[in-house]
N, C-alpha and C positions, 0 to 999 in steps of 0.2 A: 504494500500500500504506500503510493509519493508520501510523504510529507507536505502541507502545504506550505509554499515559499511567501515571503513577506512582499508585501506588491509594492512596497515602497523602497526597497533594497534588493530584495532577492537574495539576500544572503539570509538573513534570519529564520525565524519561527514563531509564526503568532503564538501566543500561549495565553492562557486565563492566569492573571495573579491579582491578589487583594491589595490596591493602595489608599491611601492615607489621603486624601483630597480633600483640601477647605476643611479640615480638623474633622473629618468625621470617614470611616473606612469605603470602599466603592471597591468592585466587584471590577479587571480593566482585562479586555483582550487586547493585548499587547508585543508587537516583536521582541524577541530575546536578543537581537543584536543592536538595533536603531532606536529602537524607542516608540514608535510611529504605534498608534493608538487606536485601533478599527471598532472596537465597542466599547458602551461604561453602563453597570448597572447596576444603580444605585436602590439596591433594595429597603424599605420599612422592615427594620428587622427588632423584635421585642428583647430587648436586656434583660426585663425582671421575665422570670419563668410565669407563662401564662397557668391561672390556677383555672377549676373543670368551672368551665362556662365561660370563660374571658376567649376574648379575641384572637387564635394561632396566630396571625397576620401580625399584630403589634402588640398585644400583650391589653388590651384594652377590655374595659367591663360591655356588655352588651346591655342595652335598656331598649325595649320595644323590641327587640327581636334583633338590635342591629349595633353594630361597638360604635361606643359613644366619641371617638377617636376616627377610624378610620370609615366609618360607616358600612362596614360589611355584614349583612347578615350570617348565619351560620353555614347557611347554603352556600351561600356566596363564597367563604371564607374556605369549605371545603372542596369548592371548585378549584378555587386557587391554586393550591397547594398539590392538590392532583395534576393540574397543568404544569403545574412547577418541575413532578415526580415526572413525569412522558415526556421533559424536556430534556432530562438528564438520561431518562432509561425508560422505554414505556411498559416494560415487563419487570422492572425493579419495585420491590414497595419501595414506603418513605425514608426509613431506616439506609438501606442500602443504597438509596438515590442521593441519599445525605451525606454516604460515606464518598459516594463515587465523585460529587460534587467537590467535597474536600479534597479530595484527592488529585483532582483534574485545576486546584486553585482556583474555586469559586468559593469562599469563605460565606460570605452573605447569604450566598441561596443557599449552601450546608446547609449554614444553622440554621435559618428558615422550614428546610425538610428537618431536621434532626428536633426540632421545635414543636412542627406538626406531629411527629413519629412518637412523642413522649406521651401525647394522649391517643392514639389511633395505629395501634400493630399490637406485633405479638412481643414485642422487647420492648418495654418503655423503660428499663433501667437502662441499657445500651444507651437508650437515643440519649437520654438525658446527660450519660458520661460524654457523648460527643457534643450536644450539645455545651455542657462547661468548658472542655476543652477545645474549641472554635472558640466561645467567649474569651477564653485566655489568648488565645493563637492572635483573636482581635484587638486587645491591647485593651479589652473592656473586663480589667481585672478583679475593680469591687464588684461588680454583678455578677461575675464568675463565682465570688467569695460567698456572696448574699444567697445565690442559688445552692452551693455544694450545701452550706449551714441549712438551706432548707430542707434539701431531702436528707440529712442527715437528724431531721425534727419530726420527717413523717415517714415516707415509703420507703426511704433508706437505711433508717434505722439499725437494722438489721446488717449493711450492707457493706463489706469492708473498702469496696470500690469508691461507694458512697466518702467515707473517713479520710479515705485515701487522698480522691479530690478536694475534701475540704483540707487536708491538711497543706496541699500543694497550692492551692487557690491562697491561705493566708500566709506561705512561704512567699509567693511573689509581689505581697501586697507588707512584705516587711514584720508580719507577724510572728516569728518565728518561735517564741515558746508558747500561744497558740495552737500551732500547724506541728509541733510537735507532739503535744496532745492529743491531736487528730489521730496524727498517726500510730500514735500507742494504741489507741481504741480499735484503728483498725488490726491493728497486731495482737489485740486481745480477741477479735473476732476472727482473725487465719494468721495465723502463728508463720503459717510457710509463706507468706506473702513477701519475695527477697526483694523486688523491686520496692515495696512500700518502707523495707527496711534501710534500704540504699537512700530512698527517698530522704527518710527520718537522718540516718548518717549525714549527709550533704547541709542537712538546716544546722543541726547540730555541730556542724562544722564550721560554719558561716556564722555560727553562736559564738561560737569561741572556746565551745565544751567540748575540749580536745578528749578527753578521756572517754566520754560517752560516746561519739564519732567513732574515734578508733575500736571500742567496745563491739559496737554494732554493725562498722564494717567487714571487721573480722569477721565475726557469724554467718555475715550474708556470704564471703568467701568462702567460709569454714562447710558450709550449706547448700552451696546451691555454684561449686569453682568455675562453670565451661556454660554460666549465665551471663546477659548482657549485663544481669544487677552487679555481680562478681565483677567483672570488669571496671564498671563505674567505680564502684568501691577501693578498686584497686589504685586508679586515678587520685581517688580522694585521699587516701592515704600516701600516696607520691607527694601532693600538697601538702600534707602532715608532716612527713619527714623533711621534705625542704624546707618548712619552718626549723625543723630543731636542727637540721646540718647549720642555717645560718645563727643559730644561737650555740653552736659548737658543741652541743648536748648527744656527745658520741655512742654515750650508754644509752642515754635512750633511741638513738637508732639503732643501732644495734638491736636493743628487746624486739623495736616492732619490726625488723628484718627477721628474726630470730622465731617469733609467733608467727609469722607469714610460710617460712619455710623455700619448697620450690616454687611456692605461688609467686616469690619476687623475678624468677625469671620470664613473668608474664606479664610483665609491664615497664615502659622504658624509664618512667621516672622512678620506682624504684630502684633498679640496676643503677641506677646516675649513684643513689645513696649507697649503694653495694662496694659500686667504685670510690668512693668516697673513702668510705670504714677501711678497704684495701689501701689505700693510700695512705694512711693514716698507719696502717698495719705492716709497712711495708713490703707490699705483694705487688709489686707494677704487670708483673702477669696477669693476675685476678682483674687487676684494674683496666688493661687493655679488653681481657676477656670480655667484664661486663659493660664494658661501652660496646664494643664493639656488637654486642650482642642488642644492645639498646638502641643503638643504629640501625640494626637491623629490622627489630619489630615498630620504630616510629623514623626513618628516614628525616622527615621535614620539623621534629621537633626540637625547636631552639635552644633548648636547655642541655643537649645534649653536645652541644659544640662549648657552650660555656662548660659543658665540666671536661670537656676534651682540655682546652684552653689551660684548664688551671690544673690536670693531673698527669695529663699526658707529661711522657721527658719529652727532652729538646725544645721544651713550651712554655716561655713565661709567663708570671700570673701576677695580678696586681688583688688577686683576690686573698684575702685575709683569713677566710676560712679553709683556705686550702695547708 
């Protein structure tokens, strides 16, 4: 199947992606090389989560049969939404036309489908997680916050996905022993949930509660090793120990090298600390080994030439931790 070409270059690719126009988000089919601009659609999209009887369209109360905001009927309203669904997929329900939407960078009409789909399918907790998460994606982060906290007050209750999103919805809104709360709840409702633990890690990190961080990183490694969560955590704790390499705190790199195990040869900013303790240990083998090997699993990452710089021989350093 061609690709369609940009008619204003030829060299690009229209694409659908969400911009930011006159301070409020728009829906733009777009070339990916020039710029040049062939649609904008600027949909009425509801923030707050419509409650049963309000408006899909915009979140509005209905009086006389019609929202007192956009004037739609009910009929009306589920016309809409159905045209909306055959525009993206005409055999997709709402859910799935919401995801596809996302997917294809129409942000607006997602959440739109994913908005409808919360009251009308057979997954209304799905839509509803997509729908918070398009609300985040949208940079409309208290409403995102306002919404997770709601279904975590009624239908969610129960739901660790539900805790989850609220706790990630008050991490990006600067709440952080908040959104950590969250997340313990959700961790009292699925124990094995490693991404909500990684989650928890990352706030807790950004808190400044190093010991708790490292805690719970660990576990998610220790739990769940050849996960995207494990991974992240792995990262996280990289950051962890480049704070204490620069505070010169050898013993405690060391301990969290030492609790990690082989798991440190599976992340470059670790080995960076490996090589470090080796340097320190006087092992220039080791030290070569583990950059060399840190090189190899992250190529483009920068941190890696600074510790080349300062441990490698024949290399001088102006760095003071070294």
């Amino acid at each position: 199947m061609d690709v369609p070409r940009c008619d204003a270059c030829r060299k690009g690719v229209p694409r659908w992606e969400t911009r930011t126009i006159r301070s409020h988000p728009v829906d733009v089919y777009a070339c990916d090389h020039c710029g040049a601009v062939f649609a904008e659609e600027d949909w009425h999209v509801p923030l707050q989560f419509p409650r049963a009887g309000c408006c899909w369209n915009c979140g509005g109360l209905r009086q006389g049969g019609r929202c007192v905001d956009c004037g739609l009927s009910e009929h009306e309203d589920r016309q809409v939404h159905d045209e909306l669904r055959q525009l993206i997929h005409p055999e997709a329900d709402l859910l799935t036309a919401g995801r596809l939407a996302a997917e294809g960078g129409r942000q607006l009409l997602a959440l739109k489908l994913a908005t409808a789909a919360t009251h009308e399918g057979a997954r209304p907790d799905d839509a509803r997680e997509l729908r918070i998460r398009l609300l985040m994606a949208l940079g409309a982060l208290e409403p995102a916050a306002l919404d997770a906290k709601a279904w975590t007050h009624d239908a969610g209750a129960g739901s660790p996905v539900a805790w989850t999103l609220a706790g990630e919805t008050l991490m990006a809104v600067g709440r952080g022993s908040e959104a950590v709360d969250r997340f313990q709840r959700a961790l009292e409702i699925a124990p094995h949930l490693h991404a909500t633990r990684a989650r928890m890690a990352q706030c807790l990190l950004g808190m400044q509660r190093f010991a708790m961080a490292r805690e719970e990183a660990v576990r998610v490694i220790a739990g769940a090793p050849d996960t995207p969560s494990a991974a992240h955590c792995r990262e996280l704790l990289g950051v962890y120990v480049r704070r204490l390499i620069d505070q010169r705190d050898a013993a405690a790199v060391h301990d969290v090298l030492q609790e990690l195990g082989d798991q440190v040869d599976r992340s470059a900013l670790l080995l960076c600390a490996k090589a470090w303790l080796a340097y320190h240990a006087g092992d220039p083998d080791e030290v070569r080994r583990a950059l060399k090997l840190a090189r190899k699993l992250a190529p483009e990452l920068p941190q890696i030439k600074e510790f080349e710089d300062a441990l490698l021989p024949r290399k001088k350093t102006w760095w003071s931790w070294s």
